[in-house]
RODO-2510 file (C-alpha; in nm, 4 decimals, decimal comma):
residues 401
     n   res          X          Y          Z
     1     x    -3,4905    -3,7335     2,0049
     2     x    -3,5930    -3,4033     1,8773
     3     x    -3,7721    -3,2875     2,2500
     4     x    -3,4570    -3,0501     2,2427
     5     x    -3,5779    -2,8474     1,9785
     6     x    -3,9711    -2,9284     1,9431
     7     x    -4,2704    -2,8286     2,2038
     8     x    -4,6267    -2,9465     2,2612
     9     x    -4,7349    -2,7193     1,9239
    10     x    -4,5059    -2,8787     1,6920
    11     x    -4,6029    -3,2340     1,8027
    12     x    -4,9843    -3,1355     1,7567
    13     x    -4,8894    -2,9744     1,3931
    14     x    -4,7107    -3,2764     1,2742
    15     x    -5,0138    -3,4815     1,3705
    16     x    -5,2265    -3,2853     1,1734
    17     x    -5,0597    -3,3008     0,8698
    18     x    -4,9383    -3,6750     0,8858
    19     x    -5,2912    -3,7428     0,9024
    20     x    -5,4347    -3,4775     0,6273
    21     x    -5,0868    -3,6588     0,4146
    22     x    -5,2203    -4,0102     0,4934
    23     x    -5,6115    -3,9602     0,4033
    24     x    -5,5817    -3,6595     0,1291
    25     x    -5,2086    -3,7081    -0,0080
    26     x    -5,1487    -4,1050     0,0189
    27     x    -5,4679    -4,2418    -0,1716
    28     x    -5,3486    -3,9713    -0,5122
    29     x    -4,9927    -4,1109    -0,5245
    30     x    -5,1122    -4,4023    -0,8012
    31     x    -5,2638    -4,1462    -1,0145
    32     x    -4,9767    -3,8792    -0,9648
    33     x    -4,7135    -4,1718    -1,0497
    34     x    -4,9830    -4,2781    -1,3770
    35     x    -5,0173    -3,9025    -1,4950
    36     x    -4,6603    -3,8063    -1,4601
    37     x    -4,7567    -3,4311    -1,4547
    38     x    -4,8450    -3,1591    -1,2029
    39     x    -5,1535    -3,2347    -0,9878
    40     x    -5,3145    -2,8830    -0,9472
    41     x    -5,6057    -3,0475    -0,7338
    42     x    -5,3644    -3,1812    -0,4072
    43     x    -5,1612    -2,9066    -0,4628
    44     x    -5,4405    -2,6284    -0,4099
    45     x    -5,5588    -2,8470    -0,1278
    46     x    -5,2820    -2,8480     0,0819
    47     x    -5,1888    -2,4462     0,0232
    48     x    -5,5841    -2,4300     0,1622
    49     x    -5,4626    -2,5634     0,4608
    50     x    -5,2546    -2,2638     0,5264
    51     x    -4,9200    -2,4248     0,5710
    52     x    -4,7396    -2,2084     0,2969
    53     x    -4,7902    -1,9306     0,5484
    54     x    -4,5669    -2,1044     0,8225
    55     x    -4,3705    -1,8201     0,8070
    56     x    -4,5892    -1,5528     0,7144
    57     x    -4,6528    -1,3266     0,9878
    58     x    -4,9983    -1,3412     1,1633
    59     x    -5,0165    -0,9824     1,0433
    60     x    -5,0781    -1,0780     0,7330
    61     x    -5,2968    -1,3983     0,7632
    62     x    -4,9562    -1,6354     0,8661
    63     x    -4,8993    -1,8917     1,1223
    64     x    -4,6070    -1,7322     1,2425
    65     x    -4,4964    -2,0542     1,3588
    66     x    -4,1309    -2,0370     1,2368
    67     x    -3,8933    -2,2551     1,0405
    68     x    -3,9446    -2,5539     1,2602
    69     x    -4,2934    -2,5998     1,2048
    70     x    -4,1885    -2,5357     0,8151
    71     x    -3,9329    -2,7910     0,8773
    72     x    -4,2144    -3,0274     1,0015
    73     x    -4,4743    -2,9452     0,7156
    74     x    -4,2406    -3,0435     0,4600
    75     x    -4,0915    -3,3480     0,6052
    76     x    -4,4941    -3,5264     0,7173
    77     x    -4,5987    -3,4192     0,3139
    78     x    -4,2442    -3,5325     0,2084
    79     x    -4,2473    -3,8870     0,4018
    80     x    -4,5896    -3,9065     0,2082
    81     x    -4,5337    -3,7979    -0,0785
    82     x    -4,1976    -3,6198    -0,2116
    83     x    -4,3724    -3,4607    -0,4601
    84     x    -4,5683    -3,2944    -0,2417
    85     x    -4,3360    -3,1727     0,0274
    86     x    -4,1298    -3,0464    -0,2948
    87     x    -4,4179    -2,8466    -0,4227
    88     x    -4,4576    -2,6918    -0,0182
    89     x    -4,0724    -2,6019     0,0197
    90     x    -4,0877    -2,4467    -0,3627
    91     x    -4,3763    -2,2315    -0,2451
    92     x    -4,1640    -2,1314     0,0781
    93     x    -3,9064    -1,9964    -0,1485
    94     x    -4,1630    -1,7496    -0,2965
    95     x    -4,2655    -1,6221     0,0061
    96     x    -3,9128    -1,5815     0,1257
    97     x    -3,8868    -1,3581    -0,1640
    98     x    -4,1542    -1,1234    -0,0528
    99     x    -4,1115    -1,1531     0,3373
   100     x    -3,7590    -1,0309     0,3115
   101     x    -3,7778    -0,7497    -0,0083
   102     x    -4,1070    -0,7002    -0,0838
   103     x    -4,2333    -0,3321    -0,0011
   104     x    -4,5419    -0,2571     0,2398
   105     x    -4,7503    -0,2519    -0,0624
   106     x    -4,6207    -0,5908    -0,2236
   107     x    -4,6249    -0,7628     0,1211
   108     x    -5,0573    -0,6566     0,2142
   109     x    -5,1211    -0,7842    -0,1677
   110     x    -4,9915    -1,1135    -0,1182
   111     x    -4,8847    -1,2073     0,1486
   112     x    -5,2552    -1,2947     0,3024
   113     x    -5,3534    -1,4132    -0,0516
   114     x    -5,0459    -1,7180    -0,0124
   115     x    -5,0986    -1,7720     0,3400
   116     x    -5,4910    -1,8521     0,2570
   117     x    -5,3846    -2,0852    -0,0023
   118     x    -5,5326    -1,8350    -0,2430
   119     x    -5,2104    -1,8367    -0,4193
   120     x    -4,8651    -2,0068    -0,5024
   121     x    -4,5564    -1,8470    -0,5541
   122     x    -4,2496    -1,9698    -0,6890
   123     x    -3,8947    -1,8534    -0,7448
   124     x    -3,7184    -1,8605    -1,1089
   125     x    -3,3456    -1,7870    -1,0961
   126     x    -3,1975    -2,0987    -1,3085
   127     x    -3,1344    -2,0804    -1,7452
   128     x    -3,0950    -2,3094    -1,9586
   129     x    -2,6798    -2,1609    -2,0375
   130     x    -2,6004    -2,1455    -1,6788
   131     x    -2,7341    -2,3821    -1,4714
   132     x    -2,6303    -2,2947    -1,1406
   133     x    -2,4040    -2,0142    -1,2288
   134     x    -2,6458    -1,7135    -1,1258
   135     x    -2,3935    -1,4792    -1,2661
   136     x    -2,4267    -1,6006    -1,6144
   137     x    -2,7909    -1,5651    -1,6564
   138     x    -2,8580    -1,3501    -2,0009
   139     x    -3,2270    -1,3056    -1,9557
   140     x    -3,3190    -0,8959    -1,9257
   141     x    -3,5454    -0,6928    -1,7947
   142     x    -3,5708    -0,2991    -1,9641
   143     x    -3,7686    -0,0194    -1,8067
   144     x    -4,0136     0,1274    -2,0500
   145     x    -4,1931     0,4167    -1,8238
   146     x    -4,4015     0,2437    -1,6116
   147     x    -4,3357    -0,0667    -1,6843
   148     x    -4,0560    -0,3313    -1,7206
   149     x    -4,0215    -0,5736    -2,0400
   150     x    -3,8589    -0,9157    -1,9721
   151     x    -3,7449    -1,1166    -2,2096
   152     x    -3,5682    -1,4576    -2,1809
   153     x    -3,6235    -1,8492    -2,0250
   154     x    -3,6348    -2,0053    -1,6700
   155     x    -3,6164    -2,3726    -1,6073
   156     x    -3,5992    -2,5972    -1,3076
   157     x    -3,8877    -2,3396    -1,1803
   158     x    -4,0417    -2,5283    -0,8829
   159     x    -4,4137    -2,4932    -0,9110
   160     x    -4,3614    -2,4035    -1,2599
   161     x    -4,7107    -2,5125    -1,4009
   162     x    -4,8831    -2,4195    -1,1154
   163     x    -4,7417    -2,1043    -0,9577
   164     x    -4,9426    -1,8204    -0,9663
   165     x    -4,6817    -1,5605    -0,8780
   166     x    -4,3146    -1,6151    -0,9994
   167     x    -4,0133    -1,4617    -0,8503
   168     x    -3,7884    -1,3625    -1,1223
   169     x    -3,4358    -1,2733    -1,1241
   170     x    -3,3097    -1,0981    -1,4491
   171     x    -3,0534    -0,8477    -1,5765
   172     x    -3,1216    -0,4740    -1,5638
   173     x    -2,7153    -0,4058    -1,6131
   174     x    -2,3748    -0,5934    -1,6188
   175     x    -2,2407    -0,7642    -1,3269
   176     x    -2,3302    -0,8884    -1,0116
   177     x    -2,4717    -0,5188    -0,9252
   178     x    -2,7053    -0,5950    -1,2446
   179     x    -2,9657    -0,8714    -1,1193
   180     x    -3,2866    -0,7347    -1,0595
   181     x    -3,5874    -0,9114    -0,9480
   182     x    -3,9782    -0,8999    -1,0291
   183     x    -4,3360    -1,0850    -0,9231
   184     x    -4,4598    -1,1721    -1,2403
   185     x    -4,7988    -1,3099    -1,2300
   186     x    -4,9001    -1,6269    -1,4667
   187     x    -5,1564    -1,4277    -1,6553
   188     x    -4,8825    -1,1102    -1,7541
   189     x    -4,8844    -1,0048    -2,1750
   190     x    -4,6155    -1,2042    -2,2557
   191     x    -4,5448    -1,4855    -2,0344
   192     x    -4,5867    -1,9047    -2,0950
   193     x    -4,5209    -2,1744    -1,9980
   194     x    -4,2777    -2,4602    -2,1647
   195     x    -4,4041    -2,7973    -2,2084
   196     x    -4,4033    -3,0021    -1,9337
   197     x    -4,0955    -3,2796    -1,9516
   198     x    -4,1773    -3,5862    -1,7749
   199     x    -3,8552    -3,6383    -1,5287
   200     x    -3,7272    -3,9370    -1,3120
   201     x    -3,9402    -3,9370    -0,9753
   202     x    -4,1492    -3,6392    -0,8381
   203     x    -4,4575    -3,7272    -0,9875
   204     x    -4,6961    -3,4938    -0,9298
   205     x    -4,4612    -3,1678    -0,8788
   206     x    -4,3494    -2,9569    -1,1440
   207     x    -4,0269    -2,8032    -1,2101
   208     x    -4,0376    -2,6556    -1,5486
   209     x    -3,9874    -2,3655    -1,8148
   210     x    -4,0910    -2,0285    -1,7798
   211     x    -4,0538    -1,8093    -2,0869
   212     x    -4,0855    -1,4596    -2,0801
   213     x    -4,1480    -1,2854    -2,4555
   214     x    -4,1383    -0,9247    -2,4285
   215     x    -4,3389    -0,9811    -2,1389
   216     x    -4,4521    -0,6521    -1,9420
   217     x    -4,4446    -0,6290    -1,5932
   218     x    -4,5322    -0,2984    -1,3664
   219     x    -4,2283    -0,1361    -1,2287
   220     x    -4,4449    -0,1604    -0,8833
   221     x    -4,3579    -0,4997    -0,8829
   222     x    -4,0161    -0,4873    -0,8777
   223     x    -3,8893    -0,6435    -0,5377
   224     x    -3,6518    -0,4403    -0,3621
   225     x    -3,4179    -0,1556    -0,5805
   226     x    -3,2652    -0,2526    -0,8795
   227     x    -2,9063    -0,4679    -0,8277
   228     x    -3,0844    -0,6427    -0,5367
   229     x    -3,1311    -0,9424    -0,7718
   230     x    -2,8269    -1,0844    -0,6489
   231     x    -2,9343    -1,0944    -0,3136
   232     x    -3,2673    -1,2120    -0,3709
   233     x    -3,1905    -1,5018    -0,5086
   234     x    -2,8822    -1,6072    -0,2839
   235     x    -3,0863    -1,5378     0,0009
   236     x    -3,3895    -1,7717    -0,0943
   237     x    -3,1412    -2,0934    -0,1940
   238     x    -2,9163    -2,0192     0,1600
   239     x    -3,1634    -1,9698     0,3894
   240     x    -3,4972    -2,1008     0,2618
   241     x    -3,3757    -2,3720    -0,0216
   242     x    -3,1154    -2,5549     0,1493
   243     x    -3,3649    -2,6284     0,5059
   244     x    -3,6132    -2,6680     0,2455
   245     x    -3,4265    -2,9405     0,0813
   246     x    -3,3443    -3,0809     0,3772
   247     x    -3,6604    -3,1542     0,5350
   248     x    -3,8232    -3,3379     0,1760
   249     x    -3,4587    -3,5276     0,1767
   250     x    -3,5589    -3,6371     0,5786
   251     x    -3,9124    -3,6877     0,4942
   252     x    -3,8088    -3,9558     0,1930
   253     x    -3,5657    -4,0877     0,4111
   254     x    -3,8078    -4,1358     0,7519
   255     x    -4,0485    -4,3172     0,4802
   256     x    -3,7472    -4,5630     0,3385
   257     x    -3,6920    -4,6718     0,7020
   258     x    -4,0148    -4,7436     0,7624
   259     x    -4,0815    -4,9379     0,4331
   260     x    -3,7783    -5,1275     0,5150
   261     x    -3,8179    -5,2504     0,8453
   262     x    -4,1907    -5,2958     0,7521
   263     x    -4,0027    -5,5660     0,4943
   264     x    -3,7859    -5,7008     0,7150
   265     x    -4,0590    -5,8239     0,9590
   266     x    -4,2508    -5,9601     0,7249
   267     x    -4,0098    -6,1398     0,4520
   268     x    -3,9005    -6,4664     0,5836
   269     x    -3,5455    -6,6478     0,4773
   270     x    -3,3872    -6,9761     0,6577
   271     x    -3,6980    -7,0150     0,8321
   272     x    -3,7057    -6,6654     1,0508
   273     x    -3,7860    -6,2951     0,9158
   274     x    -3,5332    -6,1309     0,8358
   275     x    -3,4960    -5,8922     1,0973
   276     x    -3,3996    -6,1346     1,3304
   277     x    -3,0714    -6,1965     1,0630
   278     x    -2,7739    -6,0096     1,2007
   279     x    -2,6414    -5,8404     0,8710
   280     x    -2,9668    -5,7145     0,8157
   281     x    -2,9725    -5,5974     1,1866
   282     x    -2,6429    -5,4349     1,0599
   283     x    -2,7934    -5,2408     0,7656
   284     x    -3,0962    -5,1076     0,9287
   285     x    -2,8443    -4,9380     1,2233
   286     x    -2,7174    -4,7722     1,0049
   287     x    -2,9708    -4,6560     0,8238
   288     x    -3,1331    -4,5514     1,1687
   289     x    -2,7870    -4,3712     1,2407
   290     x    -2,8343    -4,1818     0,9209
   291     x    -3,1788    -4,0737     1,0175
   292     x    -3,1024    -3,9680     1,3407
   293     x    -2,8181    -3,7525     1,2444
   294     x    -2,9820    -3,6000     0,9359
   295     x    -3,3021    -3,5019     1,1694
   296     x    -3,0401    -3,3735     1,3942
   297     x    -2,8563    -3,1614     1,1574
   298     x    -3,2013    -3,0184     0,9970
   299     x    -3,3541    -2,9011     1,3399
   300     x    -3,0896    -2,7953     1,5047
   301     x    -3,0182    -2,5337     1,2022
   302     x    -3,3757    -2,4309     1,1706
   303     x    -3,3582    -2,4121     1,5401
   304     x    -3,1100    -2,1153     1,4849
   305     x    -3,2740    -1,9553     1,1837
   306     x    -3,5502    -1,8937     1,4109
   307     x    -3,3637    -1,7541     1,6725
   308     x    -3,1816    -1,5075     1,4561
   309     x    -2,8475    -1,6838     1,4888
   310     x    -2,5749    -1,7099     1,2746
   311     x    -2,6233    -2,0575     1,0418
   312     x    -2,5173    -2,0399     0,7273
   313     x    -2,2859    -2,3336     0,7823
   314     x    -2,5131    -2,5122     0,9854
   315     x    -2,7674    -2,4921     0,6973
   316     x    -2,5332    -2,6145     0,4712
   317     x    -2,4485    -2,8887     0,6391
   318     x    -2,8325    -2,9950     0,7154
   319     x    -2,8980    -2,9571     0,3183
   320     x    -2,5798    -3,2211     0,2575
   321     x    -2,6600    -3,4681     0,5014
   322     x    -2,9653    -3,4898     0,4802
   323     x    -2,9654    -3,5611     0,0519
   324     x    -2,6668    -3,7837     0,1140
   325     x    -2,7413    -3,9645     0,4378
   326     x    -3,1325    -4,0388     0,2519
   327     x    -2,9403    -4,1679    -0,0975
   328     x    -2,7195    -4,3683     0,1375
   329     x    -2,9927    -4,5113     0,2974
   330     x    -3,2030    -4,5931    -0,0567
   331     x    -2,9185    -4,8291    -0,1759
   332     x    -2,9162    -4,9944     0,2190
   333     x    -3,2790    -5,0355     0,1553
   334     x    -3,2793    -5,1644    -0,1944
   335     x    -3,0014    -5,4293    -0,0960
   336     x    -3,2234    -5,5686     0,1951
   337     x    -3,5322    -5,5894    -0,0760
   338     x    -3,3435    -5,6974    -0,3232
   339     x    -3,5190    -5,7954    -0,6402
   340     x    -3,8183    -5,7099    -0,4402
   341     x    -3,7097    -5,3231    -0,4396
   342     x    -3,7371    -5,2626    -0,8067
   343     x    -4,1448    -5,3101    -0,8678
   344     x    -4,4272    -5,1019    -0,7780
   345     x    -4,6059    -5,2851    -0,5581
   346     x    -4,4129    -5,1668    -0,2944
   347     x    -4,2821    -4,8028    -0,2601
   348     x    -3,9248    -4,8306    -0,2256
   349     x    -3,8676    -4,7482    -0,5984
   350     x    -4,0497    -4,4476    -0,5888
   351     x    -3,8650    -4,3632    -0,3032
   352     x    -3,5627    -4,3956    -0,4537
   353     x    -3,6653    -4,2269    -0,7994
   354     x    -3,7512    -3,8808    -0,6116
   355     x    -3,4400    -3,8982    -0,3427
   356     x    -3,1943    -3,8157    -0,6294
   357     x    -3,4103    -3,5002    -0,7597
   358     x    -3,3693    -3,3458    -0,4114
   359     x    -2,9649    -3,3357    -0,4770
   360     x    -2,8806    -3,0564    -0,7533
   361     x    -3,1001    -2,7462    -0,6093
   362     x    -2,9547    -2,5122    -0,4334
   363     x    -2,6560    -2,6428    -0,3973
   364     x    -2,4988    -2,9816    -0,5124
   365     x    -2,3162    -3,1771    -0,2543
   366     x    -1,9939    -3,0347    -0,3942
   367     x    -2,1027    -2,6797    -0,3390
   368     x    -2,1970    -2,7967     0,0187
   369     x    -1,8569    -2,9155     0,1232
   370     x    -1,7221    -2,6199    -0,1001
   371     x    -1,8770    -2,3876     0,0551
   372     x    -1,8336    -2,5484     0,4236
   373     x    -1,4387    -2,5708     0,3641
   374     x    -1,4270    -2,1594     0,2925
   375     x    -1,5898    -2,0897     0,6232
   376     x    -1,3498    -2,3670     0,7823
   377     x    -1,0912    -2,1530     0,6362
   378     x    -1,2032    -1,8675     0,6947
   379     x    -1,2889    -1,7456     0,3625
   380     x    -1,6991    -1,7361     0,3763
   381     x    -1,8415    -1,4176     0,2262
   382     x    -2,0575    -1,2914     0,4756
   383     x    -2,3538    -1,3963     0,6878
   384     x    -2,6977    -1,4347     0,5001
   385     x    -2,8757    -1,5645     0,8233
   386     x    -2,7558    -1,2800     0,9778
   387     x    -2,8198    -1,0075     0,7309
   388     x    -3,1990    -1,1314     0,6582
   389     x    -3,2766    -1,1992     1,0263
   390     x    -3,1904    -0,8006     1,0492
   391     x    -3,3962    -0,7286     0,7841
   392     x    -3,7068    -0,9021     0,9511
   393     x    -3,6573    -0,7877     1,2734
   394     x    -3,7366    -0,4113     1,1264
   395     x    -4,0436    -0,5194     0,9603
   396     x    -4,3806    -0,4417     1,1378
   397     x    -4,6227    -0,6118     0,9579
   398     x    -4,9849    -0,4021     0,9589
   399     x    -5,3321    -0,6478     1,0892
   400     x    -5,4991    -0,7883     0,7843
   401     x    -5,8655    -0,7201     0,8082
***
């Protein structure tokens, strides 16, 4: 169903990494679900395997290969493990950082180094005071000659405890003019790291606290001018976050349908399986409806993304459906397993557990349809697709030797 949008390359790049998931990803999920905490081993392993540089130019070391091929990375890790397609679409958000505002300079130092797997970037916009509300962050950045000292806390950091470069978004003034962002690396004067909470599902990912105590930073690693905060961090949610989002959300989902009609075929009742029952037959339509829309809605806006196209909306929408159509489908699936759903010996819990961390970032559902009603009205404020894709287009990236 996706021949529309996918060629002989994508269908060769998703066999790869289903199999590198099922041999290297699948066999770590009892001791990632055990630990609870980050797993820096898989997590180096697959950035070694170079797909945090989907979208890195080949200039720099990149695949080139486009949001599509992103799309596919993180949903084959995600129907694996949604720990680890989180921990590949947090990375993408750090490169997005650095594709679209990093200087020449900022760009040769690391975009090769993330692209070899070398190194893993994150993005931290979120506080603890504002949540969501980018506007209300309070952390600060001051310029003392050379230099820039930050002060202030991050949480919800994907990558958190095992980022190597974090995209930070601070105030250098008042107002939405006053956001400024930096590349802080992990060993700056200054910065830690929070404790690691345990949380719900994601086992194996972290999403945690950065702190930043008069922490110095070199004004050379400021990305873009200061006041461009704003834009960096809108700019990673809309365009990288929500198709981000959306492919772990389709990857959880593809895995809950096959778990389920794996279940169906083999649990028995009034002498038959159970897929032979008509309101089961019922169920599992719809679930495949879901799937096939949501896959439909994530392509087809990543199909646009990399054409330059207007798709704000579009990428909106893939973000909602997807995280709603895959929670829909998680109750479907735990009413055909029944009391068989809620134990560990089969996956469907799991499943279930990391679905719902995949709906607050960038973006609840609310914001979604919030944001999807303005541009139905008429009231959307501007274009990011359309501004970034610009941006790109005048970047010539230099051969990495």
């Amino acid at each position: 169903m996706d021949s529309c949008f996918t060629d002989r390359r994508h269908h060769e790049l998703r066999r790869r990494v289903r199999e590198f998931a099922e041999k290297e990803v699948r066999p770590r999920i009892p001791g990632m679900e055990a630990s609870r905490t980050v797993s820096h081993e898989i997590s180096r392993l697959i950035a070694r395997q170079g797909w945090i540089g989907a979208t890195i130019d080949p200039g720099y070391g990149g695949m080139g290969a486009g949001h599509l091929a992103k799309t596919i990375i993180i949903e084959e890790l995600a129907r694996v493990s949604g720990a680890m397609g989180a921990m590949v679409q947090a990375s993408q958000l750090g490169v997005a950082k650095i594709v679209h505002f990093g200087d020449d300079a900022q760009r040769k130092t690391w975009l090769p180094r993330i692209a070899a797997g070398e190194c893993l970037p994150t993005i931290a916009v979120t506080e603890p005071q504002s949540g969501g509300h980018v506007l209300g962050m309070e952390g600060t950045a001051v310029r003392d000659g050379d230099h820039y000292v930050l002060n202030g806390r991050k949480v919800f950091v994907g990558n958190s405890h095992v980022g190597d470069l974090h995209g930070v978004v601070v105030r250098t003034g008042p107002g939405s003019k006053g956001l400024t962002a930096f590349l802080v690396e992990s060993d700056a004067p200054g910065f830690s790291l929070g404790e690691q909470q345990p949380a719900m599902g994601l086992h194996g990912f972290s999403f945690g606290e950065l702190i930043f105590d008069d922490c110095r930073v070199p004004a050379a690693n400021r990305l873009g001018e200061e006041g461009d905060g704003l834009s960096v961090a809108y700019s990673s949610s809309v365009l990288y976050g929500r198709s981000n989002l959306a492919a772990v959300s389709l990857g959880i989902h593809q895995a809950i349908m096959e778990e389920t009609t794996a279940f169906c075929t083999e649990r028995e009742r009034y002498g038959k399986p159970l897929a032979e029952l008509n309101n089961i037959k019922l169920k599992v339509g719809q679930m495949q409806s879901r799937l096939m829309t949501a896959r439909l809605a994530a392509y087809h806006a990543v199909h646009l993304l990399d054409r330059g196209l207007p798709c704000d909306a579009e990428l909106m929408n893939a973000k909602l459906l997807n995280v709603e159509y895959a929670l829909d489908s998680a109750r479907s699936a735990m009413e055909i397993h029944a009391a068989s759903g809620l134990f560990t010996d089969r996956p469907l819990e799991r499943y279930v557990r990391d679905a719902f961390h995949i709906f607050a970032p960038a973006g609840t559902s609310d914001i979604q349809l919030l944001r999807l009603g303005e541009v139905a009205l008429g009231g959307a404020k501007g274009s990011w697709s359309e501004k970034l894709s610009e941006v790109v287009r005048t970047v010539e990236p230099q051969p990495v030797h």
